[in-house]
C-alpha positions as CSV (number, residue, x, y, z in Angstrom):
1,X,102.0,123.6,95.7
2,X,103.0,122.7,99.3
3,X,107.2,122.1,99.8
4,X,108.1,118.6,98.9
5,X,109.5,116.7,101.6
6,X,110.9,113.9,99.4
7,X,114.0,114.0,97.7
8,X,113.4,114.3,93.8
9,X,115.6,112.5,92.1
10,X,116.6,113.7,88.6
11,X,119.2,112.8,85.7
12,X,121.2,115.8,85.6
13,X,121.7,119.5,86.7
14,X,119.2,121.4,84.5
15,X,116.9,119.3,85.4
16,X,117.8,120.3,89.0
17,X,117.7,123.9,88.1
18,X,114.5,123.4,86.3
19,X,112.8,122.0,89.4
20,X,114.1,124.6,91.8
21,X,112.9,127.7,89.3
22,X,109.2,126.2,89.4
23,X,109.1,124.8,93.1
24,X,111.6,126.6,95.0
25,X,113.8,125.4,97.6
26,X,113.8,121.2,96.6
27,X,116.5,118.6,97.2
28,X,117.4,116.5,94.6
29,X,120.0,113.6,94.1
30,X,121.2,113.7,90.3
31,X,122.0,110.4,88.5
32,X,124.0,112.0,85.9
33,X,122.6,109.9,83.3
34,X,122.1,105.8,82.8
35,X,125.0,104.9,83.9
36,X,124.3,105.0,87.7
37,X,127.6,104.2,89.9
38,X,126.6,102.4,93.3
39,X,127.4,105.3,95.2
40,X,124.5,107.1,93.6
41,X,122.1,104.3,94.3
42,X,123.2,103.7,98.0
43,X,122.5,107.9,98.1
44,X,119.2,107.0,96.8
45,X,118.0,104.4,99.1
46,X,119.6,106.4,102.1
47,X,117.2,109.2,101.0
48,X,114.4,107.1,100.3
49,X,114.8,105.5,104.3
50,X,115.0,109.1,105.7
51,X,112.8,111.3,103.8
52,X,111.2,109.5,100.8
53,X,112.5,109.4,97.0
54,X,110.3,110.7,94.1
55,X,112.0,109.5,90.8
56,X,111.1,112.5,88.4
57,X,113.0,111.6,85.0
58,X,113.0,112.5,81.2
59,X,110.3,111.1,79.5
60,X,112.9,108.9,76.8
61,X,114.7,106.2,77.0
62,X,117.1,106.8,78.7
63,X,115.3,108.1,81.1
64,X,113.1,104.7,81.7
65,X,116.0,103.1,81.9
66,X,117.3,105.3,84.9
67,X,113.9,104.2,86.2
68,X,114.2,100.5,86.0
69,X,117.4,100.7,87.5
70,X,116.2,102.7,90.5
71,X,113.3,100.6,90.6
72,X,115.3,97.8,91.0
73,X,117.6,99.1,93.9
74,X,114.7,101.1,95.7
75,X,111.2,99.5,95.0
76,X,109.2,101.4,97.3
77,X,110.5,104.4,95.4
78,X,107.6,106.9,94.6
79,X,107.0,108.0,90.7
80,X,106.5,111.1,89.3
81,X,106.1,111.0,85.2
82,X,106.8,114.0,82.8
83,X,104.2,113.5,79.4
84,X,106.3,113.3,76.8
85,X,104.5,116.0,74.7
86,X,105.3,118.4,77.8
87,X,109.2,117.5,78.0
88,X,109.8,118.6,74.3
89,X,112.6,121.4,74.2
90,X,111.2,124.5,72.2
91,X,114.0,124.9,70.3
92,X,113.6,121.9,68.1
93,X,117.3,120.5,69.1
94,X,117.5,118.9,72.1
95,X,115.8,116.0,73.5
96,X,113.0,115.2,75.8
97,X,113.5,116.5,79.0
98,X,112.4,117.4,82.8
99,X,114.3,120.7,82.0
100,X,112.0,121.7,79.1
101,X,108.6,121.1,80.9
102,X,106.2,124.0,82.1
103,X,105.1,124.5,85.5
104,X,102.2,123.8,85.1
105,X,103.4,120.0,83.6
106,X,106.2,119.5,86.6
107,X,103.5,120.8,89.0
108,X,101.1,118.1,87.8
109,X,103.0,115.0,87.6
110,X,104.1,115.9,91.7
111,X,100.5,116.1,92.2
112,X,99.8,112.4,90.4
113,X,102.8,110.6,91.8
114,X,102.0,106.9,92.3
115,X,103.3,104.9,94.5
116,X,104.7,101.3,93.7
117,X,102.2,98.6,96.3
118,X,104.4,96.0,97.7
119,X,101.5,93.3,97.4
120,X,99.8,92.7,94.0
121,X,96.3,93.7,94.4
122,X,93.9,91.1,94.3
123,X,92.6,92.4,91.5
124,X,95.1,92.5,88.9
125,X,95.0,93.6,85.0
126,X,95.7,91.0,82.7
127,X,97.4,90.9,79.7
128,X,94.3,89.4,78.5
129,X,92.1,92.2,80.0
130,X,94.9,94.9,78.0
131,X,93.7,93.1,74.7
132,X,89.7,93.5,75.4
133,X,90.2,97.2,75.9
134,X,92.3,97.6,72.7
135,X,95.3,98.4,74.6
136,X,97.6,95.7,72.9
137,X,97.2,94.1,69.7
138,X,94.9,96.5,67.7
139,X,95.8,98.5,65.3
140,X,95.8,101.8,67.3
141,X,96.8,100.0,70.9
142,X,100.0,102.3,70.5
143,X,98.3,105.7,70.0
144,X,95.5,104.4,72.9
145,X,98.1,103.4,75.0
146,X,100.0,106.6,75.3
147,X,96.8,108.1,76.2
148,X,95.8,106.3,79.0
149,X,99.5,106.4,80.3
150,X,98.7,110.5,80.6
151,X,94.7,110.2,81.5
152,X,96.7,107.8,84.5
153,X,100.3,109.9,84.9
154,X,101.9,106.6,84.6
155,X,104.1,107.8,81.5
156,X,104.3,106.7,78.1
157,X,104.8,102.9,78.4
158,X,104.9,100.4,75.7
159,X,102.0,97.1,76.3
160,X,104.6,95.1,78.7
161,X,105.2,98.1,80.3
162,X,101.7,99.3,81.0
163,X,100.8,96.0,82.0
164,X,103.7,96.2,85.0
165,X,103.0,99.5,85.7
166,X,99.0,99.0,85.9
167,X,99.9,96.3,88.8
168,X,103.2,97.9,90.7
169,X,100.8,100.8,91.3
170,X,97.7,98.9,92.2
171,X,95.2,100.4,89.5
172,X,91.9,98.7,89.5
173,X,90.4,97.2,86.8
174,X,87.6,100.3,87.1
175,X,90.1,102.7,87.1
176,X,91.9,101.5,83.9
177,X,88.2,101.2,82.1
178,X,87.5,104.8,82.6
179,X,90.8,106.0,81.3
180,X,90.6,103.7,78.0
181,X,87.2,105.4,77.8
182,X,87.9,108.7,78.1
183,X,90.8,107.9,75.9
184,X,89.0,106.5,73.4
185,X,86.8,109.8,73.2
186,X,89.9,112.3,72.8
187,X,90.8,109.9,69.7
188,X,87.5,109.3,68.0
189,X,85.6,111.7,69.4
190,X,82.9,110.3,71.2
């Protein structure tokens, strides 16, 4: 993988050290959890005017909630999202995290980051549209959901979620079609 020029930003110092043993020399900017002081964020949008931010953070709670708040300070932010099946710590205590990934998973969600577009496109999903495919509102919307949030590296969202994230990052109406099928064939088989 080519050196990121971006500055990852991360929730803590093994996830730091996790990042730096699978791609090297990278720059990060540690939020040291959810409660992000102001100095943190200003660091953040500083980096994000100079070089570019990717946001790179647990795939929990928490870490969604780092997220938001970044989001929220530093829209144009780029996003980079660990599956939660590959953030699982293999001793089984612990919690999700950047710092229990593979290579191979932290290597693939720089390679799919998405960037937020500042202009809805003019084709935007629907909540509507989210209910035809069986993404909200059946009885397996939750299981199909997570799914298509790998298939389309946007991370494991709930329906209000997916629905935001579908349109901050532009993804066509084709684009979410072919995901909810290929989803649908891991579940069922197809």
């Amino acid at each position: 993988m080519k050196k990121i020029k971006e500055v990852l930003v991360v929730e803590g110092r093994s996830d730091t050290a996790r990042l730096r043993q699978v791609l090297g020399d990278v720059d990060t900017i540690e939020t040291n959890g959810s409660a992000i002081d102001h100095r943190t964020l200003a660091l953040i949008k500083q980096a994000q005017q100079l070089r570019g931010v990717i946001v790179i953070t647990d795939p929990d709670f928490n870490g969604q909630k780092i997220r938001q708040k970044i989001m929220a300070a530093v829209p144009q932010a780029k996003q980079a999202f660990i599956r939660r099946q590959d953030g699982i710590p293999a001793k089984s205590h612990g919690s999700l995290g950047v710092e229990h990934a593979s290579a191979k998973a932290i290597i693939s969600a720089l390679q799919n980051v998405w960037t937020p577009k500042q202009a809805q496109a003019a084709s935007s999903i629907s909540q509507t549209q989210l209910v035809n495919l069986g993404l909200l509102g059946a009885a397996n919307s939750q299981q199909l959901r997570a799914l298509v949030g790998d298939i389309l590296h946007i991370g494991y969202v709930n329906a209000k979620q997916l629905l935001r994230r579908l349109n901050m990052f532009a993804i066509s109406q084709q684009q979410l079609e072919t995901a909810v099928k290929q989803a649908k064939e891991e579940l069922y088989g197809s």
